[in-house]
C-alpha positions in Angstrom: 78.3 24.0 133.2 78.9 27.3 130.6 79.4 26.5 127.0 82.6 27.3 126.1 85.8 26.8 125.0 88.6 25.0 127.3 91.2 26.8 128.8 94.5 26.4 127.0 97.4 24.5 129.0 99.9 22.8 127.4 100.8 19.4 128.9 97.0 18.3 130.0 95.2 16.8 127.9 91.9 17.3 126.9 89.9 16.1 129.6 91.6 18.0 132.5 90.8 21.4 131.3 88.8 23.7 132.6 86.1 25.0 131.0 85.7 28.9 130.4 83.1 31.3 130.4 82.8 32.4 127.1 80.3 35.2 126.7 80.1 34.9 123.2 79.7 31.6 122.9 75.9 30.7 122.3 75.0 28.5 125.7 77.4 30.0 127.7 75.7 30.5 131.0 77.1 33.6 131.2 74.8 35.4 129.0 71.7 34.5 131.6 73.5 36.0 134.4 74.3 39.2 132.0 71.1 39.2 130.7 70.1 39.7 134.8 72.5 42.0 135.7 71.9 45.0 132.5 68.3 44.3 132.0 66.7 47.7 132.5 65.2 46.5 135.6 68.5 44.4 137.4 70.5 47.5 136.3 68.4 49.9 138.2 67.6 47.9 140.9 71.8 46.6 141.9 72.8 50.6 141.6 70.1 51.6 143.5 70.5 48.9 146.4 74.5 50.4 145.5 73.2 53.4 147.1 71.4 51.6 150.5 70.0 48.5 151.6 66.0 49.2 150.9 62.5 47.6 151.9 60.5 46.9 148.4 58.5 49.4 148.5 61.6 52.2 148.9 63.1 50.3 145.9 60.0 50.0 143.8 59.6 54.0 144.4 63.4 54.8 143.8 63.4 52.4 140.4 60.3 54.5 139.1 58.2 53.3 136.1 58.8 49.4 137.8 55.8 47.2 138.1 56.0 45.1 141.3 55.6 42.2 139.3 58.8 43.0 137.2 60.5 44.3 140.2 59.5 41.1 141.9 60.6 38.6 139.0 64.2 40.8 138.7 65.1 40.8 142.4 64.2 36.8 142.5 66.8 36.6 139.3 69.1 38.5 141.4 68.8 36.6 144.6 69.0 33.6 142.6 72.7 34.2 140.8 73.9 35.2 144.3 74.2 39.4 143.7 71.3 40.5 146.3 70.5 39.3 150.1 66.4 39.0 150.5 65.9 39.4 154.8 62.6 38.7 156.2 62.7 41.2 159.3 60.5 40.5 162.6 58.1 42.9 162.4 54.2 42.5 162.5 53.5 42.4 159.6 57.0 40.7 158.0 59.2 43.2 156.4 61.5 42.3 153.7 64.7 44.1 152.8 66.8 43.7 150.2 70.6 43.9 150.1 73.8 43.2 147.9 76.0 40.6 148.2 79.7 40.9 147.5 79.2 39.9 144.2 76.3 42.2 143.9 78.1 45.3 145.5 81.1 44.9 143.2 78.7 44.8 139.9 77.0 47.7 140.8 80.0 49.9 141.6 80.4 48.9 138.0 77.4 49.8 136.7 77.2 52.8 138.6 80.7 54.1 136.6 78.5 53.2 133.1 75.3 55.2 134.5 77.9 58.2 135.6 79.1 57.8 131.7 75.9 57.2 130.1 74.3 60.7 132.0 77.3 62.6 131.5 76.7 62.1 127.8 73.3 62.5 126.7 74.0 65.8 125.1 76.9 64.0 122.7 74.2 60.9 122.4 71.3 63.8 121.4 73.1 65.9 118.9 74.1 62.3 117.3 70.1 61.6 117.2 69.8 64.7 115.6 72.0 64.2 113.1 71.0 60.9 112.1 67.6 61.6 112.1 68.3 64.9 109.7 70.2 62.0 107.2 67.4 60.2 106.8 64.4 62.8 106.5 
């Protein structure tokens, strides 16, 4: 159960309401599951499963600079809160591909509109380092 504050509804008493996700509040589940979704690693990985369903292998290569291990311990996280599918296929040997959920396809369209921000900005973001960086020299 999140941490957080009750939703308000006049005429229930305390009890009977429903608790809230509260992102700010300090053991609010939520922050786990956004702390998986905009690591570095869950980030890359839900916009590039966005893009197809991949073996991993195809994702470690399209996520460059992963370590299996951290690509590993990110799509477990992942699978876990429900936003990507793990398939064993029958092959010799096993193959496994990974997919999005629902949930995971509508987080990553998400994250994909904050990459198309973040990439079509990195001149405005450099000529801000610039000038910050000239302040304090």
């Amino acid at each position: 159960m999140s941490a957080a504050h009750p939703a308000p509804h006049p005429g229930r008493d305390e009890a009977d309401q429903a608790f809230v996700a509260d992102v700010f509040a300090r053991n609010c589940q939520s922050r786990d599951i956004l702390q998986n979704v905009t690591s570095r690693w869950g980030l890359l990985a839900l916009v590039a499963l966005g893009e197809s369903d991949m073996r991993f292998n195809a994702l470690r290569r399209r996520v460059d600079g992963v370590s299996e291990r951290m690509l590993s311990v990110t799509l477990q996280a992942l699978e876990r809160d429900g936003f990507v599918n793990r398939s064993v296929l029958q092959a010799i040997p096993p193959r496994v591909e990974y997919s999005l959920t629902d949930l995971g396809a509508a987080v990553a369209a998400r994250l994909t509109g904050l990459i198309e921000f973040v990439e079509a900005h990195v001149d405005d973001v450099d000529r801000s380092r610039a000038a910050y960086d000239g302040q304090k020299s």
